[in-house]
Residue, then its C-alpha position, 0 to 999 in steps of 0.5 A: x575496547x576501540x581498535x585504537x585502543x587495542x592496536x595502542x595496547x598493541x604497540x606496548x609489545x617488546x621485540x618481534x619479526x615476520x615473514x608472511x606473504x607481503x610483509x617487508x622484513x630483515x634478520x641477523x644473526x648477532x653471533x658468529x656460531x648461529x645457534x639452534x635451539x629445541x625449545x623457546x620461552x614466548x615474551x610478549x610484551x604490551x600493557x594489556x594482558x589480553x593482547x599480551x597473552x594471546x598473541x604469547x599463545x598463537x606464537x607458541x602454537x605456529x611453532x609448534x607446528x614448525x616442530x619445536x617446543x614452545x612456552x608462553x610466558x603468561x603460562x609459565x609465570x602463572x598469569x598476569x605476571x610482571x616480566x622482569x629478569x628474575x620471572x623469565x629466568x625462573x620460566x626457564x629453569x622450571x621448563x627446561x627452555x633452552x631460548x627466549x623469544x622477546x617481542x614487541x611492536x615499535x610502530x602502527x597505524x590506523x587508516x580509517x575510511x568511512x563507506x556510505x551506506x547505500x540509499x533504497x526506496x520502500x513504497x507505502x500503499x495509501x489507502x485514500x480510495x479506489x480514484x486516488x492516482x498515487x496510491x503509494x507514498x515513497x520514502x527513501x532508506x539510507x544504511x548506516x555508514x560504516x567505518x573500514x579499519x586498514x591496520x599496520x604495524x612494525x614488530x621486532x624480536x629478539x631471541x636470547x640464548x639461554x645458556x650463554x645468558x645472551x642475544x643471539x638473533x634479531x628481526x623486524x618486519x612491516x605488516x601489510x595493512x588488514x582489516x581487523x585486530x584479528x587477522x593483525x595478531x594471527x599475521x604477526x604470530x604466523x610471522x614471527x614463526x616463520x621467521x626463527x623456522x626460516x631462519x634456522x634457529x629451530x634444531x632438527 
């Protein structure tokens, strides 16, 4: 899959935020009383599976480093399941989850910048006998060009309350650009947890 292809996928995501170092963000609390929660079901959406249930996994696992309980979607519902209502209030009766975390990317952007590639020389001995004066033909050797990636994107999340069947909190961040679809999920993920960590909707 091209980066374009991926980062479009990407941006079929549905609501996330952030908090690394570099990324711009905001959050609020959308009711009075700040909830807390001891555990999350993790949406993501975005028309590609892969995307989807890889950023849904690395999400799950930052916060479960930050000490909470933590589902992906893709494992609850069993695979490549269409998200709708019913399938995440199924996910969170048969595990018991007390949140949802609904992400999604509402922008990106791709910046390409091609490198030219370095010239060297290499020298070729000619065998043309011992009085000939350039004994060595010259030929120069470029690198291939190469095309560097600078990838950005805006993510939204919300966190819906279980019980009270309501949204409770919401944010949004702005990524620094990076090099790779890689280090973009891996930062969005690491984002999105800090955010709900820092923003006290984890329970003690």
């Amino acid at each position: 899959m091209t980066a374009r292809l991926f980062i479009l996928s990407f941006i079929a995501l549905a609501h996330l935020v952030a908090g690394c170092a570099g990324t711009e963000t905001e959050s609020r609390y959308l009711v009075p009383e700040e909830p807390e929660f001891r555990s999350f079901l993790v949406v993501g959406q975005a028309g590609d599976y892969n995307v989807r249930s890889e950023f849904e996994r690395l999400v799950v696992s930052e916060l479960r480093e930050r000490g909470t309980s933590a589902t992906a979607y893709h494992v609850a519902a069993g695979g490549d399941v269409a998200i709708t209502r019913d399938s995440i209030r199924e996910a969170v009766q048969q595990y018991g989850l007390e949140a949802v975390v609904l992400t999604r990317a509402i922008s990106g952007d791709i910046d390409p910048q091609l490198r030219t590639g370095a010239t060297d020389t290499v020298a070729t001995r000619r065998d043309n006998g011992l009085l000939d004066l350039f004994r060595y033909d010259y030929e120069d050797l470029r690198s291939p060009n190469t095309l560097d990636l600078e990838i950005s994107t805006t993510i939204v999340t919300e966190v819906y309350d279980v019980r009270a069947e309501a949204l409770v909190w919401s944010g949004k961040s702005s990524t620094p650009p990076v090099e790779s679809i890689a280090e973009l999920v891996n930062g969005a993920a690491v984002s999105v947890a800090d955010l709900i960590y820092d923003d006290g909707l984890i329970a003690d």
